[in-house]
ROFILO-35530 format. One record per atom (N, C-alpha, C, O): atom name; x, y, z; residue in three letters. Coordinates in Angstrom, 1 decimal. Layout:
- atome,c1,c2,c3,residu
- CA,X,Y,Z,ala
...
//
This chain:
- atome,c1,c2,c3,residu
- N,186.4,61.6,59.9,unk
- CA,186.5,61.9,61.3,unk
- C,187.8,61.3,61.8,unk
- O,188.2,60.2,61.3,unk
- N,188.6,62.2,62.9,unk
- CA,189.7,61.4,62.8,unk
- C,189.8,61.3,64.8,unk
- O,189.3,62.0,65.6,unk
- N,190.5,60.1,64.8,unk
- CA,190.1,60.2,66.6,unk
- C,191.5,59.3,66.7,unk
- O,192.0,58.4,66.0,unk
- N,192.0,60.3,68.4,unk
- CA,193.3,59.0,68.7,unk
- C,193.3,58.3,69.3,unk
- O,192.7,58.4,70.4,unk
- N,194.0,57.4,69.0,unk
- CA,194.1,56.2,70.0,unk
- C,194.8,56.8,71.3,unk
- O,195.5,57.8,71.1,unk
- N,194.4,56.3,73.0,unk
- CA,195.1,56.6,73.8,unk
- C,195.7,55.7,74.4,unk
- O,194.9,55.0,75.1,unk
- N,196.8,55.3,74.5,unk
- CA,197.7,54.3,75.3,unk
- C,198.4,53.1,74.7,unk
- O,199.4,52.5,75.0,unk
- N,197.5,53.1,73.7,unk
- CA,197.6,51.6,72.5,unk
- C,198.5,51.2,72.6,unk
- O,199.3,52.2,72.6,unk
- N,199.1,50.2,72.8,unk
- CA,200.5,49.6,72.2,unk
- C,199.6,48.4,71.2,unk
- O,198.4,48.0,71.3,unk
- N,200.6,48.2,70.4,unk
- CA,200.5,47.1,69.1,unk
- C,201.3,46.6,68.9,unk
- O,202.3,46.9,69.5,unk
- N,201.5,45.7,68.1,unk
- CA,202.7,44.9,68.0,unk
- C,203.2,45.4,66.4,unk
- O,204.3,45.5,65.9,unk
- N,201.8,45.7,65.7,unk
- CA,202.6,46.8,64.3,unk
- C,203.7,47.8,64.4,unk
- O,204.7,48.0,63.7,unk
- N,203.2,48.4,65.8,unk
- CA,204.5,49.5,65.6,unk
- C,205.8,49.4,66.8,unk
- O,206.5,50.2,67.4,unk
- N,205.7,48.0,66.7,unk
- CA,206.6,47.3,67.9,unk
- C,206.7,47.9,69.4,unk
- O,207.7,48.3,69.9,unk
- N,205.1,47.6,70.0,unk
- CA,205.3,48.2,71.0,unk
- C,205.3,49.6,71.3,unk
- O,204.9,49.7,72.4,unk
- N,205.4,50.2,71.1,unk
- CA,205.5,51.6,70.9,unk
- C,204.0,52.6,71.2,unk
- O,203.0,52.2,70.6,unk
- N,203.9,53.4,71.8,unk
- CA,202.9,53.9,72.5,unk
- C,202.6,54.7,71.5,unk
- O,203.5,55.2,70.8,unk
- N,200.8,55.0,71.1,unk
- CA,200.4,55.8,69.4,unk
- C,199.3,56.6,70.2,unk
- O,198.0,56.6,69.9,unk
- N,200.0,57.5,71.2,unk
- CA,199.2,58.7,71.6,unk
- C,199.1,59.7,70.4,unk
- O,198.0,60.3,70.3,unk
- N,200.1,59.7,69.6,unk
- CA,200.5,60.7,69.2,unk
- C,199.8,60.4,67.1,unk
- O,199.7,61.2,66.1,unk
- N,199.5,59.1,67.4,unk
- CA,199.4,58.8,66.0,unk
- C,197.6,59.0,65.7,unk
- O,196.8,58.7,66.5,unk
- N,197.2,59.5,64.5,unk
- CA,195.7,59.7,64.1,unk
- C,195.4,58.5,63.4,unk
- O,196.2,58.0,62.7,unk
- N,194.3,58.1,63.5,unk
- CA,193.5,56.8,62.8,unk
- C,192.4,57.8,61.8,unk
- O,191.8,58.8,62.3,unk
- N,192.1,57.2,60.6,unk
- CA,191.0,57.8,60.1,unk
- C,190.7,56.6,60.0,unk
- O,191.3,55.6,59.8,unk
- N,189.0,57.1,60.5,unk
- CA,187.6,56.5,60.4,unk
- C,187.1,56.2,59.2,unk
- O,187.0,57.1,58.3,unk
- N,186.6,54.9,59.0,unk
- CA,185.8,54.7,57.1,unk
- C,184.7,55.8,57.2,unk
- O,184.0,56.1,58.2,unk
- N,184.9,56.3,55.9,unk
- CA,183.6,56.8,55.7,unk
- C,182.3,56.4,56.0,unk
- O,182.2,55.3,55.4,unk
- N,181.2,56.7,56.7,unk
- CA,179.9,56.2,57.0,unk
- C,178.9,56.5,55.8,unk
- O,178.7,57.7,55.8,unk
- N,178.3,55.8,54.9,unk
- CA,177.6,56.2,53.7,unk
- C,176.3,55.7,54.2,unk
- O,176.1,55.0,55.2,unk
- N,175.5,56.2,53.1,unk
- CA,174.1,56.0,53.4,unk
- C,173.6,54.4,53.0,unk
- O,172.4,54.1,53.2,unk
- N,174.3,53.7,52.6,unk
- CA,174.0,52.5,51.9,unk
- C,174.7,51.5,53.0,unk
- O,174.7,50.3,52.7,unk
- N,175.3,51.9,54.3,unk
- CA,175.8,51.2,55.6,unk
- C,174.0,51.4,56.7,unk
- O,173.5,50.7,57.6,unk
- N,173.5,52.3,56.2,unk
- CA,172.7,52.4,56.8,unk
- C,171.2,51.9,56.4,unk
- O,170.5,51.1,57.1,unk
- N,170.8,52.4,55.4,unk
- CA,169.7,51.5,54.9,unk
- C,169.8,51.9,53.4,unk
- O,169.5,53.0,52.9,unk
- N,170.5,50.6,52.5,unk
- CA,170.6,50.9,51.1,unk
- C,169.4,51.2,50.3,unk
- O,169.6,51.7,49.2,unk
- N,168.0,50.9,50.9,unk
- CA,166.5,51.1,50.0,unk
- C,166.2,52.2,50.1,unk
- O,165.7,52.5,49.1,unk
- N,166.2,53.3,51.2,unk
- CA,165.3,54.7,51.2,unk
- C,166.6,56.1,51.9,unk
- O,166.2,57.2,52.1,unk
- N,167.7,55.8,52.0,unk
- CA,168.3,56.0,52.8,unk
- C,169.3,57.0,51.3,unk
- O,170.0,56.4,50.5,unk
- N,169.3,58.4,51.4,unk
- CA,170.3,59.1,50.9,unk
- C,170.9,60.2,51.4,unk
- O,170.4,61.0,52.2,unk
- N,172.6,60.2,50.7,unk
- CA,173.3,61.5,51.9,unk
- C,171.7,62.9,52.3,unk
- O,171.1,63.1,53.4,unk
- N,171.4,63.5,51.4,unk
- CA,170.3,64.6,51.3,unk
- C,169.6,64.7,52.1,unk
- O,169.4,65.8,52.5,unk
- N,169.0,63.6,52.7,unk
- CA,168.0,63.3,53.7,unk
- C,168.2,63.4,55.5,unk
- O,167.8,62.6,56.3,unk
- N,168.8,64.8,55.7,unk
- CA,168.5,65.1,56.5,unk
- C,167.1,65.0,57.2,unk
- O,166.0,65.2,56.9,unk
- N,168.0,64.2,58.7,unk
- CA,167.2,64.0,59.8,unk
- C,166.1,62.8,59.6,unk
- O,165.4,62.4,60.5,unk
- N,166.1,62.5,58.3,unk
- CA,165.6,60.8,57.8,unk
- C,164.7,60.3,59.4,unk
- O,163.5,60.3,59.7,unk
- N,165.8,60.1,60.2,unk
- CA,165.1,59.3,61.1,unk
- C,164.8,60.0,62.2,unk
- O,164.8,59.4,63.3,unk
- N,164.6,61.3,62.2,unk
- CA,164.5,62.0,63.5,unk
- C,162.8,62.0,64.0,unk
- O,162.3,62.8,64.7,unk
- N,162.3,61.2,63.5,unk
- CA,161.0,61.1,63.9,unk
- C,159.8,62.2,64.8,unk
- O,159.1,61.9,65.8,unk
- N,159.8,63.6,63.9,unk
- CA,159.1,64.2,64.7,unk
- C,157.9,64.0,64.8,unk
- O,157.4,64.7,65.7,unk
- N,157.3,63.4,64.3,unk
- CA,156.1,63.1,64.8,unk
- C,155.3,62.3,65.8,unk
- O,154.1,62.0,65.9,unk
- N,156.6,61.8,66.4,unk
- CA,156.2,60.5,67.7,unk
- C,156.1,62.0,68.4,unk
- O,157.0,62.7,68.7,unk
- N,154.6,62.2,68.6,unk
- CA,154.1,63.6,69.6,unk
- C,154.9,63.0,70.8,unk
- O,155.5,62.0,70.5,unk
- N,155.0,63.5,72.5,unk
- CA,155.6,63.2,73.2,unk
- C,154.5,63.0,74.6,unk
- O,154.9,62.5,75.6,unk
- N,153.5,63.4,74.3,unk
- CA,152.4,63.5,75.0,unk
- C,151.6,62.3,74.9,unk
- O,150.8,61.8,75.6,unk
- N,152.2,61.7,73.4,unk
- CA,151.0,60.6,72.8,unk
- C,151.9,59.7,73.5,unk
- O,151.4,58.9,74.3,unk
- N,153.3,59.8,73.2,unk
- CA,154.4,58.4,73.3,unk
- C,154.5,58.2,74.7,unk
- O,155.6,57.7,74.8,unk
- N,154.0,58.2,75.7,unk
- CA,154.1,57.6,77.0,unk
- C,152.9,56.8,77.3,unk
- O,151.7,57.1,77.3,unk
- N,154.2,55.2,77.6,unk
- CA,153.1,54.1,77.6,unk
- C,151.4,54.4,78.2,unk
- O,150.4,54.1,77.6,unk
- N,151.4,54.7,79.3,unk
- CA,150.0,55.4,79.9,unk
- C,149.3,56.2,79.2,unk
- O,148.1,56.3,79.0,unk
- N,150.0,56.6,78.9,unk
- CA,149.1,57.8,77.7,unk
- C,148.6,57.6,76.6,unk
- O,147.5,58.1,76.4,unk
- N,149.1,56.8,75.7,unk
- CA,149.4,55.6,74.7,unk
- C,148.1,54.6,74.8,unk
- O,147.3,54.1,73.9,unk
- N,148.2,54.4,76.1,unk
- CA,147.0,53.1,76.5,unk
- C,145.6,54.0,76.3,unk
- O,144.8,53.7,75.4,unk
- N,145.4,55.0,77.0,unk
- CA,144.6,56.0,77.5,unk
- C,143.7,56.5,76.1,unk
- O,142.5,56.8,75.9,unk
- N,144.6,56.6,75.4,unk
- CA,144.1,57.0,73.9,unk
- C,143.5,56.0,73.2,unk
- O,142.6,56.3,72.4,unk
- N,144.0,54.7,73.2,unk
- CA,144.0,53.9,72.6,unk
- C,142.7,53.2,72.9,unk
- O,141.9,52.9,72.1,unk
- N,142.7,53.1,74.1,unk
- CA,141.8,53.2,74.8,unk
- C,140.1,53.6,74.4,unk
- O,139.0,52.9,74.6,unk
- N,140.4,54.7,74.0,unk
- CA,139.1,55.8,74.2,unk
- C,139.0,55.5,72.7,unk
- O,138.1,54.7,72.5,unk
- N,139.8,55.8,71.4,unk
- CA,139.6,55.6,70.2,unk
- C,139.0,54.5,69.5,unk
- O,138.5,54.4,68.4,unk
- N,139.4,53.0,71.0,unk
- CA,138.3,51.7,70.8,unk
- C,136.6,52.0,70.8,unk
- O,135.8,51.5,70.0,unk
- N,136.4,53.1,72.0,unk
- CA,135.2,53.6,72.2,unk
- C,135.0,54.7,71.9,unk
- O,135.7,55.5,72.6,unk
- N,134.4,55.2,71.2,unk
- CA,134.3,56.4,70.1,unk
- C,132.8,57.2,71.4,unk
- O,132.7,58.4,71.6,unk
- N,132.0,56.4,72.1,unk
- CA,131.0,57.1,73.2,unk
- C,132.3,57.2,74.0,unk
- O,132.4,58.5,74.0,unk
- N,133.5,56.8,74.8,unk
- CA,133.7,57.5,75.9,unk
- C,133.7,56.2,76.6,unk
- O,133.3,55.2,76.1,unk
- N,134.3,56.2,77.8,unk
- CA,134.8,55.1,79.0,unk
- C,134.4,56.2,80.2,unk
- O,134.3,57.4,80.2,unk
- N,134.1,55.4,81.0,unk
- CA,133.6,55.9,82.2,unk
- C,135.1,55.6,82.9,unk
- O,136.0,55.0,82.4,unk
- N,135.3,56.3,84.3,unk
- CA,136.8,56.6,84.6,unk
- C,136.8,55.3,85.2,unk
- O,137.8,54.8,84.6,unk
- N,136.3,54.3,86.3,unk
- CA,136.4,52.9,86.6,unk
- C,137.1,52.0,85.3,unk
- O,137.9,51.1,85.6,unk
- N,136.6,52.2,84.2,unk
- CA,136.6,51.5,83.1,unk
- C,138.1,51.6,82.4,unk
- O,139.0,50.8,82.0,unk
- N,137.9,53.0,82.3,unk
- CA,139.4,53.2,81.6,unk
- C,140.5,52.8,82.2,unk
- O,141.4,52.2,81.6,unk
- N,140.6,53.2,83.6,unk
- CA,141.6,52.5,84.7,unk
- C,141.8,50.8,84.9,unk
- O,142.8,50.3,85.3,unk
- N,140.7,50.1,84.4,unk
- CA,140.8,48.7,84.5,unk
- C,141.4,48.6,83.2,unk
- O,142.5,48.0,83.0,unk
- N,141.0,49.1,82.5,unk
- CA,141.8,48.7,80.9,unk
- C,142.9,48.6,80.9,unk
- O,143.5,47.5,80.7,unk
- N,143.3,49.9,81.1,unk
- CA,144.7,50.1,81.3,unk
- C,145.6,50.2,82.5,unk
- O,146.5,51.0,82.7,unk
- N,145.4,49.5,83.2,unk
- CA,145.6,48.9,84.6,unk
- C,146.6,49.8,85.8,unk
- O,147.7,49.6,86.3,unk
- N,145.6,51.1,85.9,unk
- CA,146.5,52.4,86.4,unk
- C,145.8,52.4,87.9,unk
- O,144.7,51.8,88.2,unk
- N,146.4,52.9,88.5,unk
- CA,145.6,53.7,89.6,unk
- C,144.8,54.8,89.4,unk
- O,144.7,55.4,88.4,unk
- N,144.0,55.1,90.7,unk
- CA,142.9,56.1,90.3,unk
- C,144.0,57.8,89.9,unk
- O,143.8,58.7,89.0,unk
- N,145.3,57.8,90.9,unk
- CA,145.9,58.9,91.0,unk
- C,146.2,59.1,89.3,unk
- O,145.7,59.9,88.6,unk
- N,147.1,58.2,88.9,unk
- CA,147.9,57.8,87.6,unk
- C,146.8,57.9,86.5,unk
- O,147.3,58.1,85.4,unk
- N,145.6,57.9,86.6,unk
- CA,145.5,57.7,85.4,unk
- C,144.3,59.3,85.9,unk
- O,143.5,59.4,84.9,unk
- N,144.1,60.1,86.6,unk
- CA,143.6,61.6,86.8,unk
- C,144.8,62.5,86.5,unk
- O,144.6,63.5,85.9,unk
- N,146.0,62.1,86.9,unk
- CA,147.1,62.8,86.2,unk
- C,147.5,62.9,84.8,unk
- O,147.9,63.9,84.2,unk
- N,147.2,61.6,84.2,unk
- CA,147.8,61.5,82.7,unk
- C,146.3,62.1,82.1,unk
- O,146.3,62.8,81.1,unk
- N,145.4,61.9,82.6,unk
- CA,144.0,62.4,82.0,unk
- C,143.9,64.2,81.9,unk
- O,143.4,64.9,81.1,unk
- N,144.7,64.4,83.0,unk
- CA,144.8,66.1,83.3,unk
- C,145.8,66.7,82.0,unk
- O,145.6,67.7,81.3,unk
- N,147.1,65.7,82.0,unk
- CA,147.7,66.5,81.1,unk
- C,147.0,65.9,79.1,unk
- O,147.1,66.4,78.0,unk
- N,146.5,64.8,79.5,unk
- CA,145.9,64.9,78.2,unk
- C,144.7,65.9,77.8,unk
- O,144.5,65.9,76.6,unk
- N,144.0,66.6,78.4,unk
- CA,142.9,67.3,78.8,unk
- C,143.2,68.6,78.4,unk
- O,142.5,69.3,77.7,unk
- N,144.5,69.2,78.9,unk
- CA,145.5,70.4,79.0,unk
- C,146.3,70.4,77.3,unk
- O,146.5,71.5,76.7,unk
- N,146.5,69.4,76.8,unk
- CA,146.7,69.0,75.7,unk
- C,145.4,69.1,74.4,unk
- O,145.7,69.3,73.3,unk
- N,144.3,69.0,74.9,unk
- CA,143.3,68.9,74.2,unk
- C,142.8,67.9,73.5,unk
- O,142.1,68.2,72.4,unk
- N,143.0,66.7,73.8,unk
- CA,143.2,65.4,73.4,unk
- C,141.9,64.8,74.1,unk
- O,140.9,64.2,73.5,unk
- N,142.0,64.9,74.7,unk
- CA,140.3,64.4,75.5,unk
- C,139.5,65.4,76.7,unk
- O,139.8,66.2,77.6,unk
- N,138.4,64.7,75.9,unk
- CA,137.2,66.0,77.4,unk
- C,136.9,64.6,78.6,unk
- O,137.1,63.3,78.4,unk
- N,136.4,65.4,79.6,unk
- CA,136.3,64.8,80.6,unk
- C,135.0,65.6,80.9,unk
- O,134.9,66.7,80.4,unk
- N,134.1,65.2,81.7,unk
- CA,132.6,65.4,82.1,unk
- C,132.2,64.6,83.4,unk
- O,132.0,63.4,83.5,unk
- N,132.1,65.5,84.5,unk
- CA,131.8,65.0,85.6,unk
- C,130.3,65.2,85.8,unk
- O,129.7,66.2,85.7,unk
- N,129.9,63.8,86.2,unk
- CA,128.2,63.7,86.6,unk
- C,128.3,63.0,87.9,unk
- O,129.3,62.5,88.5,unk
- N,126.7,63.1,88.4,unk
- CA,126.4,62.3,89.2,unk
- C,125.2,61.9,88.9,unk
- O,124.2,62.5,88.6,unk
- N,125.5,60.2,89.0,unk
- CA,124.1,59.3,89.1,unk
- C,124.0,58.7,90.4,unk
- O,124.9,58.2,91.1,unk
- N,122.7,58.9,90.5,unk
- CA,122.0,58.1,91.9,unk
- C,123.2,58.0,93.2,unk
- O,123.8,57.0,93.6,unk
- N,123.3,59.7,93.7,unk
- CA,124.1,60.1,94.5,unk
- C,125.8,59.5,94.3,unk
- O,126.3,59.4,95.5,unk
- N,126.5,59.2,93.5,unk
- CA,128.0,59.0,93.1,unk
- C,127.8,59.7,92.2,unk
- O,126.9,59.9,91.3,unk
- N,129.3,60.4,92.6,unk
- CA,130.0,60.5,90.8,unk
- C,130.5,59.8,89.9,unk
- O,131.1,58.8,90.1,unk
- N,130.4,60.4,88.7,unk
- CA,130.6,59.9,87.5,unk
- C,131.6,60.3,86.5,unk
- O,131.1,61.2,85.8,unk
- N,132.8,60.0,86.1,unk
- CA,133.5,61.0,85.3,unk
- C,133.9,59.8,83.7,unk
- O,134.6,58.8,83.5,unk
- N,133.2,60.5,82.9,unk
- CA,133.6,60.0,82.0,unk
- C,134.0,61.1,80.8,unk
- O,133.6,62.2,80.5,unk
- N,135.2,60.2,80.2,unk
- CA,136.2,60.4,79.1,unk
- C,136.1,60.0,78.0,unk
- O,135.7,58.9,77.6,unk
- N,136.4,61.2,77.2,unk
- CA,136.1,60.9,75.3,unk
- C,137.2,61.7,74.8,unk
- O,137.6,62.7,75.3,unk
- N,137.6,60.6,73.6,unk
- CA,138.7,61.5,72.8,unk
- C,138.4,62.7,71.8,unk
- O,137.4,62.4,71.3,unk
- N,138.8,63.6,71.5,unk
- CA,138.2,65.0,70.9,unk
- C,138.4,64.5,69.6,unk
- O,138.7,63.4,69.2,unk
- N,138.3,65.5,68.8,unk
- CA,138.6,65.2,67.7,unk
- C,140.0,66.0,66.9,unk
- O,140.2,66.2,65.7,unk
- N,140.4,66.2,67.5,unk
- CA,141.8,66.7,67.6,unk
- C,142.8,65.9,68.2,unk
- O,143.9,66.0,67.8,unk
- N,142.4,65.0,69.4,unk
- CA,142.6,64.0,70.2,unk
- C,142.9,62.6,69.2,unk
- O,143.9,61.9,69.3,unk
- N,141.8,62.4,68.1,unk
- CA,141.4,62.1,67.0,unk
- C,142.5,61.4,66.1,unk
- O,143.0,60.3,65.9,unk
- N,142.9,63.2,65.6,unk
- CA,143.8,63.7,64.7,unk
- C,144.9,63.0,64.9,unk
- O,145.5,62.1,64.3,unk
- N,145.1,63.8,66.0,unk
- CA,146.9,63.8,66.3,unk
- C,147.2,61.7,66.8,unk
- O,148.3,61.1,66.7,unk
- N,146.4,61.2,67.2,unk
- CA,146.8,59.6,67.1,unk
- C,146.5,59.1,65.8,unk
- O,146.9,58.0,65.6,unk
- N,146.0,59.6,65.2,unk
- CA,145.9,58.9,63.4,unk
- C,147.8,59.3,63.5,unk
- O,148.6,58.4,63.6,unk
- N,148.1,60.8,63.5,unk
- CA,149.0,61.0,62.8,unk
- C,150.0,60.2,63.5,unk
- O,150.7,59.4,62.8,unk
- N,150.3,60.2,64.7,unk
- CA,151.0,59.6,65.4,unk
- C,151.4,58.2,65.5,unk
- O,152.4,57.6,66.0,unk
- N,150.2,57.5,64.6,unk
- CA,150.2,56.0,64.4,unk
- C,150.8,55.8,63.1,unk
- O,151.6,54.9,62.9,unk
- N,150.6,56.6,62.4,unk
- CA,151.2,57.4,61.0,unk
- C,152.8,56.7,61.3,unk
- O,153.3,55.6,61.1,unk
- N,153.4,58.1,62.1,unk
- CA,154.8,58.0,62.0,unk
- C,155.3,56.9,63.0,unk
- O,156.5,57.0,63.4,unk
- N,154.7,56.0,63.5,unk
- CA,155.3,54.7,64.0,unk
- C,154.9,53.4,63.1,unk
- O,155.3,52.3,63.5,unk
- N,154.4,53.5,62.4,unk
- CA,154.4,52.6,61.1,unk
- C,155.8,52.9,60.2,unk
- O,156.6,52.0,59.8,unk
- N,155.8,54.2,60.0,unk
- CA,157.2,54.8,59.5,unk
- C,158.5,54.2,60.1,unk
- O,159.4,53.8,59.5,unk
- N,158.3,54.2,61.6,unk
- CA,159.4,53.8,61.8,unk
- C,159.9,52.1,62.1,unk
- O,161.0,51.6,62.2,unk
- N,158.8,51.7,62.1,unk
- CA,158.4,50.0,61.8,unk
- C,159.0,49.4,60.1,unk
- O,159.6,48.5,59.7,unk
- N,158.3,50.8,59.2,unk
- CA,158.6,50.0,57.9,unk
- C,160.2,50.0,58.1,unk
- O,160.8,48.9,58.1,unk
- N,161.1,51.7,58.4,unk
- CA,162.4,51.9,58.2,unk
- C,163.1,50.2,59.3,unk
- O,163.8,49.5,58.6,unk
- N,162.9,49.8,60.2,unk
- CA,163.0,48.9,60.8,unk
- C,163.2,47.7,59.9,unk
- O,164.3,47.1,59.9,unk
- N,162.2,47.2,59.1,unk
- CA,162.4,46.3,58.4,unk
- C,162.7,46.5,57.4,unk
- O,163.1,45.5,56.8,unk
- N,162.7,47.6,56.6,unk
- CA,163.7,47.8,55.8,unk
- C,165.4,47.2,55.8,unk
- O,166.0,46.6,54.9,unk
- N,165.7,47.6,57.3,unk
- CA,167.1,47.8,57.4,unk
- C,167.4,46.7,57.9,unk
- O,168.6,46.5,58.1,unk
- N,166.6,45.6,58.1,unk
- CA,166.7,44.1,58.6,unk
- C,166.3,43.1,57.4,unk
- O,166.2,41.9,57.6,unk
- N,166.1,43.8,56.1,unk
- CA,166.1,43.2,55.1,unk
- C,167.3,42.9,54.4,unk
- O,167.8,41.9,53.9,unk
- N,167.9,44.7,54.5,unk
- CA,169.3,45.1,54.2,unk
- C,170.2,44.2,54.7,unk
- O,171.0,43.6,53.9,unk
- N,170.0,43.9,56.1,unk
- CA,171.4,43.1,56.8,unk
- C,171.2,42.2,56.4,unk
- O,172.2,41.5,56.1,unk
- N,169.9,41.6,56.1,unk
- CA,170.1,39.9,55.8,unk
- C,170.3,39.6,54.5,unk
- O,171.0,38.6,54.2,unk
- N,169.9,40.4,53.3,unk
- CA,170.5,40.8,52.3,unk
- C,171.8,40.5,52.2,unk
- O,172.2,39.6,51.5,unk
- N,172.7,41.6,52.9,unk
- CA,173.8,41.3,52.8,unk
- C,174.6,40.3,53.8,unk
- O,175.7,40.0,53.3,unk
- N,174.4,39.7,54.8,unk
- CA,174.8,38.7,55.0,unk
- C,174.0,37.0,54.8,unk
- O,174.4,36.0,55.4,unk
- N,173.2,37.0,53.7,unk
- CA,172.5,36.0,53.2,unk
- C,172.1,35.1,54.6,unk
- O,172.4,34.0,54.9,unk
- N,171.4,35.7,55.0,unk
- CA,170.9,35.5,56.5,unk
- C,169.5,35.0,56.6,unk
- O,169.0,36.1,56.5,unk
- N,168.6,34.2,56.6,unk
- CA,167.7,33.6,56.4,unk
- C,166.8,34.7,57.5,unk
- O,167.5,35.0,58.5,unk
- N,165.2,35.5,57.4,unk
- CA,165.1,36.4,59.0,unk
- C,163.9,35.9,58.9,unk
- O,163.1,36.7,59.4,unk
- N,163.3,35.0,58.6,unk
- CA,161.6,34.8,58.7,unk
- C,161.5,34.3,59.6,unk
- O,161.8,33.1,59.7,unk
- N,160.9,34.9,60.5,unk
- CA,160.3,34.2,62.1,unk
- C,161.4,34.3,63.2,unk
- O,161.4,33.7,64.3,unk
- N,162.8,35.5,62.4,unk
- CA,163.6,35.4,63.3,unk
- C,163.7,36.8,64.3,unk
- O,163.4,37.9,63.7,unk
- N,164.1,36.8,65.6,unk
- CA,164.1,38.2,66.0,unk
- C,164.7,39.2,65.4,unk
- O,165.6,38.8,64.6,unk
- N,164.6,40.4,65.4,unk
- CA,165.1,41.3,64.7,unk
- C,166.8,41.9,65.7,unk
- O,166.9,42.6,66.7,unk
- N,167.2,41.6,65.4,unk
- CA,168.9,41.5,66.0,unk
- C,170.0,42.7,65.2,unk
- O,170.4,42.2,64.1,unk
- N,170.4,43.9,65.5,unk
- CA,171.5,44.3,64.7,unk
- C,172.4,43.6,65.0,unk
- O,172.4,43.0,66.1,unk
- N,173.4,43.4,64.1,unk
- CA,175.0,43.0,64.3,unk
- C,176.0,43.6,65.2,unk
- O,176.6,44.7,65.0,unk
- N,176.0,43.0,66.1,unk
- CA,176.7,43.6,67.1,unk
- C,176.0,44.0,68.6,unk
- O,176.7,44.4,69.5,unk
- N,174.6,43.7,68.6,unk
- CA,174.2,43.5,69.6,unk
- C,173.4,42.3,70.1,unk
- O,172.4,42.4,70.9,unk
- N,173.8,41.4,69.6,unk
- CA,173.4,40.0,69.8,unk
- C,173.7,39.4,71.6,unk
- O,174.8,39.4,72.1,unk
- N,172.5,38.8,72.1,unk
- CA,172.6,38.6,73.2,unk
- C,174.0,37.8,73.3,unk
- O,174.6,37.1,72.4,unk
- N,174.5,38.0,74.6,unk
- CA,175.5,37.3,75.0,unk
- C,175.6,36.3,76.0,unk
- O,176.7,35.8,76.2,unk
//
């Protein structure tokens, strides 16, 4: 890839303005990026389709997580204390999980109140197995590539934050 410098002056080209001059870029190889699982072929490697987008919002996320602790179902008081929503916040995220087909909802009344309690489907099920699936995936690629860096910079990482090079707090 080639890109220009705009305005540069340097003292290489004594001063002299290198609007006009092209820099090539190092090649980016798959072994800059993670030398263990990582080849040119492997289109879209990290494009993670399977972080569903329904599942990946923290509320939603909770909501599931939630319910899959209790395989009977959470009563709607219950689930909202868990996951520490409002009554609105968590009938909205429940609507579009519902619309999704990820959980039933069942309205009763005991001893004059209502009652609404929530269970995960089994499809609801599914799709967080798989979803937990591909965020383990991207946990392993994670430490894969934090093995790599310290690999190559003989970097000691046990018990250390996980930091790329170059964005180290400042």
């Amino acid at each position: 890839m080639k890109r220009k410098k705009s305005g540069v002056r340097s003292q290489e080209t004594g001063g002299r303005n290198q609007n006009s001059k092209s820099v090539e870029d190092p090649p980016v190889t798959a072994n800059d990026v993670n030398p263990s699982t990582s080849a040119p072929s492997e289109t879209g490697r990290y494009a993670y389709e399977g972080l569903d987008r329904t599942i990946h919002e923290k509320a939603r996320l909770g909501i599931l997580t939630s319910l899959v602790a209790h395989p009977n179902g959470l009563l709607f008081g219950d689930l909202k204390e868990l996951c520490s929503l409002t009554d609105g916040n968590l009938s909205r995220h429940l609507q579009i999980l519902q619309e999704s087909e990820l959980v039933e909802v069942w309205k009763r009344f005991q001893l004059k109140r209502p009652q609404t309690l929530c269970r995960l489907t089994e499809l609801g099920r599914q799709r967080l197995i798989a979803y937990i699936d591909e965020l383990e995936r991207v946990v392993a690629d994670a430490a894969a590539a934090r093995q790599a860096i310290a690999k190559s910079s003989n970097v000691r990482t046990h018990g250390a934050p996980f930091i790329l090079p170059g964005l180290a707090p400042g």
